[in-house]
PDB file with SEQRES, HELIX, SHEET and CRYST1 records, atoms N, CA, C and O in Angstrom:
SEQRES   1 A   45  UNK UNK UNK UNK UNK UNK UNK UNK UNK UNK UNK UNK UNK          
SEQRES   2 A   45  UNK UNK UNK UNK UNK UNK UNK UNK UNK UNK UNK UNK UNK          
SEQRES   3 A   45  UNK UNK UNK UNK UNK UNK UNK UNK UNK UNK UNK UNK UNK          
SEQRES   4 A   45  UNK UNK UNK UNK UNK UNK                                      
HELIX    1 AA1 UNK A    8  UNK A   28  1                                  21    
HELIX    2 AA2 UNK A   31  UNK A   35  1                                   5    
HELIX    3 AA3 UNK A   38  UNK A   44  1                                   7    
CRYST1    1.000    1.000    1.000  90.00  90.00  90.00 P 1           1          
ATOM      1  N   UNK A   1       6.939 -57.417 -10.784  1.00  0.00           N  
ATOM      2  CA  UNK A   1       5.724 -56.798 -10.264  1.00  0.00           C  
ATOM      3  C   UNK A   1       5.961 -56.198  -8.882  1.00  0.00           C  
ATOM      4  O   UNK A   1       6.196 -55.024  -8.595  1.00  0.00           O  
ATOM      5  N   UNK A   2       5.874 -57.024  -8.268  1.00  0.00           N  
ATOM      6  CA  UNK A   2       6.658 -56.884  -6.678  1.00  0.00           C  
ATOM      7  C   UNK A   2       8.386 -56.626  -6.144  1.00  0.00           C  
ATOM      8  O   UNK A   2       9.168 -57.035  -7.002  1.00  0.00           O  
ATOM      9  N   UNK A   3       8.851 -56.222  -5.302  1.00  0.00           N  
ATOM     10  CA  UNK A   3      10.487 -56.282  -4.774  1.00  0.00           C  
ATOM     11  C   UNK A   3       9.967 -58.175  -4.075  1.00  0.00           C  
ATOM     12  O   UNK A   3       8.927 -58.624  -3.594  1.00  0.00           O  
ATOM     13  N   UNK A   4      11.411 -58.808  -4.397  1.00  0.00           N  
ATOM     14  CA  UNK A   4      10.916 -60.108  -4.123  1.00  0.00           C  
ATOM     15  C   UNK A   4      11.863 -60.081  -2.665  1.00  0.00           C  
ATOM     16  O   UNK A   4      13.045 -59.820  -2.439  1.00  0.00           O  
ATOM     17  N   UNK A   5      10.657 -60.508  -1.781  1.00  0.00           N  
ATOM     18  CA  UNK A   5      10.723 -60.779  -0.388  1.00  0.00           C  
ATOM     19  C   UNK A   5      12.260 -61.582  -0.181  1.00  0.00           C  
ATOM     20  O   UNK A   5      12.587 -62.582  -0.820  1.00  0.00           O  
ATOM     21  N   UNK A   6      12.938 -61.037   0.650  1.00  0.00           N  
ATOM     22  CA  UNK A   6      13.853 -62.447   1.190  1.00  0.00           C  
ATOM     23  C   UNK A   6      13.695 -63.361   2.327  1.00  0.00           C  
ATOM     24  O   UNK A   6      14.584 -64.144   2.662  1.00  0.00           O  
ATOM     25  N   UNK A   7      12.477 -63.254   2.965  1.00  0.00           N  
ATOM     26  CA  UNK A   7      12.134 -63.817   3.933  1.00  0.00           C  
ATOM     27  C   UNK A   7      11.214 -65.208   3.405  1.00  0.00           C  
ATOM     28  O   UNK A   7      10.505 -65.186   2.398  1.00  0.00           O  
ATOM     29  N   UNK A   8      11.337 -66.067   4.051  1.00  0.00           N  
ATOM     30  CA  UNK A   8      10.993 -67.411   3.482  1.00  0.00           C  
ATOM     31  C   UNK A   8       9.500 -67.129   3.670  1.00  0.00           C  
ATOM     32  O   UNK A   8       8.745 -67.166   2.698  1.00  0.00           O  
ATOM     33  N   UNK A   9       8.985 -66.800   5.118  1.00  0.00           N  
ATOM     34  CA  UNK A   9       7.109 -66.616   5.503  1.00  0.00           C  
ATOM     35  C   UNK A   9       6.547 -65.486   4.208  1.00  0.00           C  
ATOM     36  O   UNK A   9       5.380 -65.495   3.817  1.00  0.00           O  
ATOM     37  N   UNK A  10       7.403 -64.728   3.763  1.00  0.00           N  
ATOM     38  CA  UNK A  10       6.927 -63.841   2.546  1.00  0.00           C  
ATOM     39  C   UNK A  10       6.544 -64.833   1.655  1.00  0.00           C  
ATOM     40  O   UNK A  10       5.411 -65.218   1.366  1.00  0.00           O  
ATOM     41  N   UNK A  11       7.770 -65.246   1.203  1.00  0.00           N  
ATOM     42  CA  UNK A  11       7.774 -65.870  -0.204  1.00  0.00           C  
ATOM     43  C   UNK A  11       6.743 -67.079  -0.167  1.00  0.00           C  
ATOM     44  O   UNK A  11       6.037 -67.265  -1.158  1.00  0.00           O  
ATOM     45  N   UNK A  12       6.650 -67.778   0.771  1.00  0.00           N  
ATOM     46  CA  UNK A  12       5.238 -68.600   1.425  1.00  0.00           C  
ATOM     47  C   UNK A  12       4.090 -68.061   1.126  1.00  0.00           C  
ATOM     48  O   UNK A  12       3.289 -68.614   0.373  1.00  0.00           O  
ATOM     49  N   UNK A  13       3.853 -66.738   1.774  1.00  0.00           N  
ATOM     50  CA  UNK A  13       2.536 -66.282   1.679  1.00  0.00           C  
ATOM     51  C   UNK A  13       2.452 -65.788  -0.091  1.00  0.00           C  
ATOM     52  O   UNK A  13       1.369 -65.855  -0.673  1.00  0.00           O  
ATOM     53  N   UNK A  14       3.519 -65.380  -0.701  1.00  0.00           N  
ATOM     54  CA  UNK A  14       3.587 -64.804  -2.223  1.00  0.00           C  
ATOM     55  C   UNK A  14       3.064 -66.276  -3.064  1.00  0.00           C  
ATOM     56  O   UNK A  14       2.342 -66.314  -4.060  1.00  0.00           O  
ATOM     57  N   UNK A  15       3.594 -67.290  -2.421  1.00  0.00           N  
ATOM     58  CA  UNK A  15       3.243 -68.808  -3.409  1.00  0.00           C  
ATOM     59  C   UNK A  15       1.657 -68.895  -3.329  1.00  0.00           C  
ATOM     60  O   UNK A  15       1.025 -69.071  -4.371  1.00  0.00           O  
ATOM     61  N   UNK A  16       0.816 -68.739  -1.754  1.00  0.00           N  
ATOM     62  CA  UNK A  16       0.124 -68.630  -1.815  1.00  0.00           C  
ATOM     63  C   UNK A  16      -1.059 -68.005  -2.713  1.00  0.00           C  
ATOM     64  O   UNK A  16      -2.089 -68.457  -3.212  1.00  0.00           O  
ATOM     65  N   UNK A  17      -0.391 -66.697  -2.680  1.00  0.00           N  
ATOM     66  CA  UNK A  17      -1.318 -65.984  -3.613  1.00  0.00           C  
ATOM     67  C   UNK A  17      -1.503 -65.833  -4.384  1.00  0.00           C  
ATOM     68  O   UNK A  17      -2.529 -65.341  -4.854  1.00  0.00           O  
ATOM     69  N   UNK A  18       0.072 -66.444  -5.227  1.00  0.00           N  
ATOM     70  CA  UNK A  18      -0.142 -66.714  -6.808  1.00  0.00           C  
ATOM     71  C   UNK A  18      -1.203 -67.815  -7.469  1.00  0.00           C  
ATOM     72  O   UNK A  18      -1.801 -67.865  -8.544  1.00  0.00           O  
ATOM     73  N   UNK A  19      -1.134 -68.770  -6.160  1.00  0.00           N  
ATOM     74  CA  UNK A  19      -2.174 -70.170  -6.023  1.00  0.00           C  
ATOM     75  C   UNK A  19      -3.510 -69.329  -6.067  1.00  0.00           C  
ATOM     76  O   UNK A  19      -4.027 -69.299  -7.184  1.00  0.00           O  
ATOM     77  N   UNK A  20      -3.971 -68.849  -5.371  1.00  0.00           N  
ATOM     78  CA  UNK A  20      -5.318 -67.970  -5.355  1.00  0.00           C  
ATOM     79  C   UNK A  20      -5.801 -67.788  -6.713  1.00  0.00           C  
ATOM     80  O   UNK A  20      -6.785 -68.282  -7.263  1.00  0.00           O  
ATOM     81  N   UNK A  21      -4.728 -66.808  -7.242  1.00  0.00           N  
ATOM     82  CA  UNK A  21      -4.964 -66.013  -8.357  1.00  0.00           C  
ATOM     83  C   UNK A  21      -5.058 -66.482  -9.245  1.00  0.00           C  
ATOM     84  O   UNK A  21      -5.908 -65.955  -9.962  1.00  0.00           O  
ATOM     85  N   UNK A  22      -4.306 -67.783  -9.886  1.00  0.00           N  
ATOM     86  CA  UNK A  22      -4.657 -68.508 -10.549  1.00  0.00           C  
ATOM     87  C   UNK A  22      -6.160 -69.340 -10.573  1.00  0.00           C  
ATOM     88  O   UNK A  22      -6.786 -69.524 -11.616  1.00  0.00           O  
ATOM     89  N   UNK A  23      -6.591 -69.780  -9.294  1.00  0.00           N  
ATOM     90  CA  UNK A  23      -7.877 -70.281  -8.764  1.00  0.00           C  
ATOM     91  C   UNK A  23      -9.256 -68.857  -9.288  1.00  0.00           C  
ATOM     92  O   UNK A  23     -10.423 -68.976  -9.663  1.00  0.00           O  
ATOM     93  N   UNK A  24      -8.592 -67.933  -9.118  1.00  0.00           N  
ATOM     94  CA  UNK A  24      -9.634 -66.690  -8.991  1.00  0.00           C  
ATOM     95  C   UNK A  24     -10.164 -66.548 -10.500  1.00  0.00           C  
ATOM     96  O   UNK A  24     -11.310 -66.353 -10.903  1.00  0.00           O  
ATOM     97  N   UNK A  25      -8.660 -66.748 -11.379  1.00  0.00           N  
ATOM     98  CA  UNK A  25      -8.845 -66.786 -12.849  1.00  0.00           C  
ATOM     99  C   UNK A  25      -9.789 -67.413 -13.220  1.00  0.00           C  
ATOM    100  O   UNK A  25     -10.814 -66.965 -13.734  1.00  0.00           O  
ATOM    101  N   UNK A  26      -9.410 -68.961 -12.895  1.00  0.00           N  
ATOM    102  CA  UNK A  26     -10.407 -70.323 -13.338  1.00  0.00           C  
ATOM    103  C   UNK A  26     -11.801 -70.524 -13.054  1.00  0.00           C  
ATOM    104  O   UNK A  26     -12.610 -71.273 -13.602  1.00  0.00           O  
ATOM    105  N   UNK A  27     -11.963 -69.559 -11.909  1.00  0.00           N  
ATOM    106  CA  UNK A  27     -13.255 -69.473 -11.751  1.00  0.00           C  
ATOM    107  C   UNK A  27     -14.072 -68.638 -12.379  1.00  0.00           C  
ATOM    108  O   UNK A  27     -15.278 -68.877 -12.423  1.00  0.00           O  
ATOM    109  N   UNK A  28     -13.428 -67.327 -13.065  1.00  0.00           N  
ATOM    110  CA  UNK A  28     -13.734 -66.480 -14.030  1.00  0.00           C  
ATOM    111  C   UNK A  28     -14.072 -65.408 -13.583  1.00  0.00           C  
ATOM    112  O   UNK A  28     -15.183 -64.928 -13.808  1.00  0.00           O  
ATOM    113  N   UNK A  29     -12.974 -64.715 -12.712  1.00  0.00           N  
ATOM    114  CA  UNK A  29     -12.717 -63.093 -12.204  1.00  0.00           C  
ATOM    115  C   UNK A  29     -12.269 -62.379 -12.809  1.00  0.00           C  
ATOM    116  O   UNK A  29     -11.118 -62.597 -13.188  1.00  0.00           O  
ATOM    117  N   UNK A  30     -12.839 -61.358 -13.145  1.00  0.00           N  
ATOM    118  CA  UNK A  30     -12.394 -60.608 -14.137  1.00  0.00           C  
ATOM    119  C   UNK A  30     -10.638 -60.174 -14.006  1.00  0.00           C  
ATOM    120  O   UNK A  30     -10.121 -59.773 -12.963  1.00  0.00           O  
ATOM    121  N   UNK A  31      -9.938 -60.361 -15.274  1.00  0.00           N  
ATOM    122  CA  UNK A  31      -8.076 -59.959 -14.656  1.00  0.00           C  
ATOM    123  C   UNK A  31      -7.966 -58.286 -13.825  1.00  0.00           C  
ATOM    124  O   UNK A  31      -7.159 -57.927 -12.968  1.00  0.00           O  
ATOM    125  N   UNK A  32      -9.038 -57.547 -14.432  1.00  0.00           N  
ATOM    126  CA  UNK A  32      -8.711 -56.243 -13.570  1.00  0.00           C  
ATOM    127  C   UNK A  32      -8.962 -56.132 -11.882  1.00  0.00           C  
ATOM    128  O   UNK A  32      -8.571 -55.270 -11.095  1.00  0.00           O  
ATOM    129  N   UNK A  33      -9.943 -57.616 -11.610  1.00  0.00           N  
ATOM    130  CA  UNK A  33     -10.106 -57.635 -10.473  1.00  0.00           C  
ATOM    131  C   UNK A  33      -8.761 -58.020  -9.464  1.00  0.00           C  
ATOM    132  O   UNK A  33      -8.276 -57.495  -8.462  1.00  0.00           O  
ATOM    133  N   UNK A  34      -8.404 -59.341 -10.370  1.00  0.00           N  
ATOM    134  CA  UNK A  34      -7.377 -59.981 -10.351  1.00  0.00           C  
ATOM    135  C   UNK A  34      -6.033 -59.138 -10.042  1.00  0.00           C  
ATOM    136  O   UNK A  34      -5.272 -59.562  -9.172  1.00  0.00           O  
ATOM    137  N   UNK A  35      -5.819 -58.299 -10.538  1.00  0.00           N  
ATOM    138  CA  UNK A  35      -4.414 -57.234 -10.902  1.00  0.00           C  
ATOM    139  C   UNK A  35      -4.682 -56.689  -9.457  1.00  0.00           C  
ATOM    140  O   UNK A  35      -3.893 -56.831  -8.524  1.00  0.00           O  
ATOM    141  N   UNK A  36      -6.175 -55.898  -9.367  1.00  0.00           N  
ATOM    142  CA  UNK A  36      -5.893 -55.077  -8.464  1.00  0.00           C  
ATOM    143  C   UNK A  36      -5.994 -56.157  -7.279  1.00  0.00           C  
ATOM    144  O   UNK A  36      -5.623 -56.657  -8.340  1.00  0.00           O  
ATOM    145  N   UNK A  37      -6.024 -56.392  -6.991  1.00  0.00           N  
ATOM    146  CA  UNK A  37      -6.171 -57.565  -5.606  1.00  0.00           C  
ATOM    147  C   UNK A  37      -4.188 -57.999  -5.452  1.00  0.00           C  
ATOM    148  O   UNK A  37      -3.614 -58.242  -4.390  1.00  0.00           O  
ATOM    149  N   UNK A  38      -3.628 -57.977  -6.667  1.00  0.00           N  
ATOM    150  CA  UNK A  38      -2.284 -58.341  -6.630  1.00  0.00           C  
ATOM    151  C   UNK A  38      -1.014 -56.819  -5.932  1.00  0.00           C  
ATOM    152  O   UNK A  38       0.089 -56.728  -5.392  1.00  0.00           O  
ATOM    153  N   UNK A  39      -2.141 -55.905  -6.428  1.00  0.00           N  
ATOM    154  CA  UNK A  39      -1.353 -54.533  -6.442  1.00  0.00           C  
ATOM    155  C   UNK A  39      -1.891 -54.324  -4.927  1.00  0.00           C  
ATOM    156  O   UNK A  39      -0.898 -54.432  -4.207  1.00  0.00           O  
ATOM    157  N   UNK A  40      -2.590 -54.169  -4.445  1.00  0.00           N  
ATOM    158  CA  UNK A  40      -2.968 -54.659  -2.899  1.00  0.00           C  
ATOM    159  C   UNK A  40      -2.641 -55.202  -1.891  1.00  0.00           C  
ATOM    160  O   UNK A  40      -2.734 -54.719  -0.763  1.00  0.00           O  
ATOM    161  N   UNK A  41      -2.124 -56.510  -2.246  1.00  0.00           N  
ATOM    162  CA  UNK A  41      -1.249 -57.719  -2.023  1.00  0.00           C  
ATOM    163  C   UNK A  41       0.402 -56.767  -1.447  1.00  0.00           C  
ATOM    164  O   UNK A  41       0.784 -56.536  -0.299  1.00  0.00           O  
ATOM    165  N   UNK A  42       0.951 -56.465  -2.582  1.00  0.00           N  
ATOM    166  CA  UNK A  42       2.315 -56.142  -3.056  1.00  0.00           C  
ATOM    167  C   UNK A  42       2.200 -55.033  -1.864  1.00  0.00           C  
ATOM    168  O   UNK A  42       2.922 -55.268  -0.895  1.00  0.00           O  
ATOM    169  N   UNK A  43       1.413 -53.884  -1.799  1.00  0.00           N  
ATOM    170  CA  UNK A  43       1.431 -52.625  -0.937  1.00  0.00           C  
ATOM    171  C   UNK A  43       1.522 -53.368   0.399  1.00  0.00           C  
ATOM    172  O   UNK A  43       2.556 -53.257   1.057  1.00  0.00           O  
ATOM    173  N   UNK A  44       0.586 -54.061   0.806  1.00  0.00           N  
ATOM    174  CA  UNK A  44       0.782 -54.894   2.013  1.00  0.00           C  
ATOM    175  C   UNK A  44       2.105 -55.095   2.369  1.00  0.00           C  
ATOM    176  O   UNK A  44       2.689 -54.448   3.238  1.00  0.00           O  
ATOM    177  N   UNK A  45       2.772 -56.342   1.440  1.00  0.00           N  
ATOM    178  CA  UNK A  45       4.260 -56.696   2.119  1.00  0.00           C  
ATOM    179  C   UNK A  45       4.803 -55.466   1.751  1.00  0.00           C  
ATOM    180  O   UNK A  45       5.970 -55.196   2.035  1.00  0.00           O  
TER     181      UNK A  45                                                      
END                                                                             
């Protein structure tokens, strides 16, 4: 999906957000919300 960070504070904040996203799921966000919030994410780093 992403170029994977080699910096450890990346890959930290990437664990993070996979944690989110999973949370965002379970709570019942729609996946297109989900995706784009990831594709967002990715432009950032």
């Amino acid at each position: 999906m992403c170029i994977q960070p080699k910096n450890p504070s990346q890959n930290l904040k990437k664990n993070i957000f996979k944690r989110s996203c999973k949370f965002l799921k379970n709570v019942g966000v729609p996946t297109e919300t989900v995706a784009l919030a990831v594709f967002s994410c990715c432009l950032k780093l």
